[in-house]
C-alpha positions in Angstrom: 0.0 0.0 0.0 1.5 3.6 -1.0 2.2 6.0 1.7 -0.2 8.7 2.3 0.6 12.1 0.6 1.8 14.4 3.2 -0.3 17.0 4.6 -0.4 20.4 3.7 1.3 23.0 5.6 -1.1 24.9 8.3 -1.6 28.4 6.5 -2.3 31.3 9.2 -5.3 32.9 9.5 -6.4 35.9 6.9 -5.1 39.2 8.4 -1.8 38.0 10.1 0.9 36.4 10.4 1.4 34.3 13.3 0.3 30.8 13.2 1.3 30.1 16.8 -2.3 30.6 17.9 -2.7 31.3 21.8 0.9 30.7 22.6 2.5 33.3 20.0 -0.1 35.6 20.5 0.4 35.2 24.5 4.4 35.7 23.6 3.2 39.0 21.4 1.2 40.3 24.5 4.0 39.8 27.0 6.2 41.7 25.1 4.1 44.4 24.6 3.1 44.8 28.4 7.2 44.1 29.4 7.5 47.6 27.2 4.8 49.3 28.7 5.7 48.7 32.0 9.7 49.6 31.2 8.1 52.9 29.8 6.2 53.6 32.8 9.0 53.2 35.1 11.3 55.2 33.1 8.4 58.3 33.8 8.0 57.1 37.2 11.9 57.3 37.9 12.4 61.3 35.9 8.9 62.7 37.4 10.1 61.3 41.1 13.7 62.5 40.7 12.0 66.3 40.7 11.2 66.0 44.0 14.9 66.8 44.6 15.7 69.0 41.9 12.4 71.2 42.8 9.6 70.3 45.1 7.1 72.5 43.6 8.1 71.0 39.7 7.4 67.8 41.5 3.8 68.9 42.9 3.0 70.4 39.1 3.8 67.2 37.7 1.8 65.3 39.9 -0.9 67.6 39.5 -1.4 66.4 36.1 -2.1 62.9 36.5 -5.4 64.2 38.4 -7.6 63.4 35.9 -9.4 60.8 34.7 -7.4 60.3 31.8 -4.4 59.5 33.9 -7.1 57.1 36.3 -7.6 54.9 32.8 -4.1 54.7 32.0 -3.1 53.3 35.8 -6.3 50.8 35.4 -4.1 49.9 31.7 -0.8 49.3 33.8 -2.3 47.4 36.4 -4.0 45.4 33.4 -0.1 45.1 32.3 1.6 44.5 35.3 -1.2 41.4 36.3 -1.1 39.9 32.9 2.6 40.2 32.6 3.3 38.7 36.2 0.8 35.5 35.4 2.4 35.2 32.1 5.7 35.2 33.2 5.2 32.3 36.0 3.7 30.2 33.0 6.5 30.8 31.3 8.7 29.7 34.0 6.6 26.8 34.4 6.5 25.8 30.5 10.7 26.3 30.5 11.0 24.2 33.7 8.4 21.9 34.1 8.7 18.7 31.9 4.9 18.5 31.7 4.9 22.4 31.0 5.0 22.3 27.3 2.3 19.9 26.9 0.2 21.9 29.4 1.2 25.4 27.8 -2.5 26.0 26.3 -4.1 25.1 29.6 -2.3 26.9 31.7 -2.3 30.1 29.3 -6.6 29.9 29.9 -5.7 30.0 33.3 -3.4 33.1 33.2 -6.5 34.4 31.5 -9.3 33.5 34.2 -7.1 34.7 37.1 -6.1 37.9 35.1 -10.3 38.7 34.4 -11.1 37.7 38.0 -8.1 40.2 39.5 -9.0 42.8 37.2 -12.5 42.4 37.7 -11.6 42.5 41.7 -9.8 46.2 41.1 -11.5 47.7 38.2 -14.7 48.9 40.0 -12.7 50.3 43.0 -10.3 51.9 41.0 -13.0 53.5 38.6 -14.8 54.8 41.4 -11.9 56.6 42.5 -11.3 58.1 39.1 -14.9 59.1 38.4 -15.8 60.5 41.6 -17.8 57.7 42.7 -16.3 57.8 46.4 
């Protein structure tokens, strides 16, 4: 009996380019948030460092992240920070763990459930406090 023709190669999806499904578009979004949250520490570490150069600069610049604007971009690094810290201990787990790679899906649905149930634990607090709800 002749060998079966082999199969065709997996084609990705229409309108992009990774084919990795949940596990490239996991690695995609833990880049992303690692950048953000460099970003925000670089801010963090030149708006702080005012408070020596000038106290009132330093009470100016904090001034401006009063506003609600400012209130959706913490609830977007928190969002970063949560996602990236789950992430990360899946990827520790899928490097280290024999079984990781062969659980890597699973455990990438569970990075998501415990990421919607902390944000869903801070988000309604948070956005009180922004909007004036308190």
């Amino acid at each position: 009996m002749p060998a079966a023709p082999p199969a065709p190669p997996r084609k990705a999806p229409a309108g992009t380019l990774y084919r990795g499904r949940e596990g490239m578009w996991s690695w995609v979004a833990h880049r992303v948030t690692g950048v953000a949250i460099f970003f925000f520490l670089l801010v963090h570490v030149l708006d702080t460092s005012l408070v020596r150069v000038s106290p009132e600069s330093y009470n100016d610049v904090i001034g401006t992240y009063k506003n609600p604007i400012m209130g959706l971009g913490e609830a977007g690094l928190v969002a970063a920070i949560v996602f990236h810290a789950f992430n990360g201990i899946r990827i520790i787990l899928v490097d280290f763990w024999a079984k990781g790679p062969r659980y890597q899906r699973t455990m990438l649905w569970i990075v998501v459930g415990l990421f919607v149930l902390t944000m869903a634990g801070f988000l309604p607090r948070h956005l009180m406090h922004v909007f004036g709800g308190e």
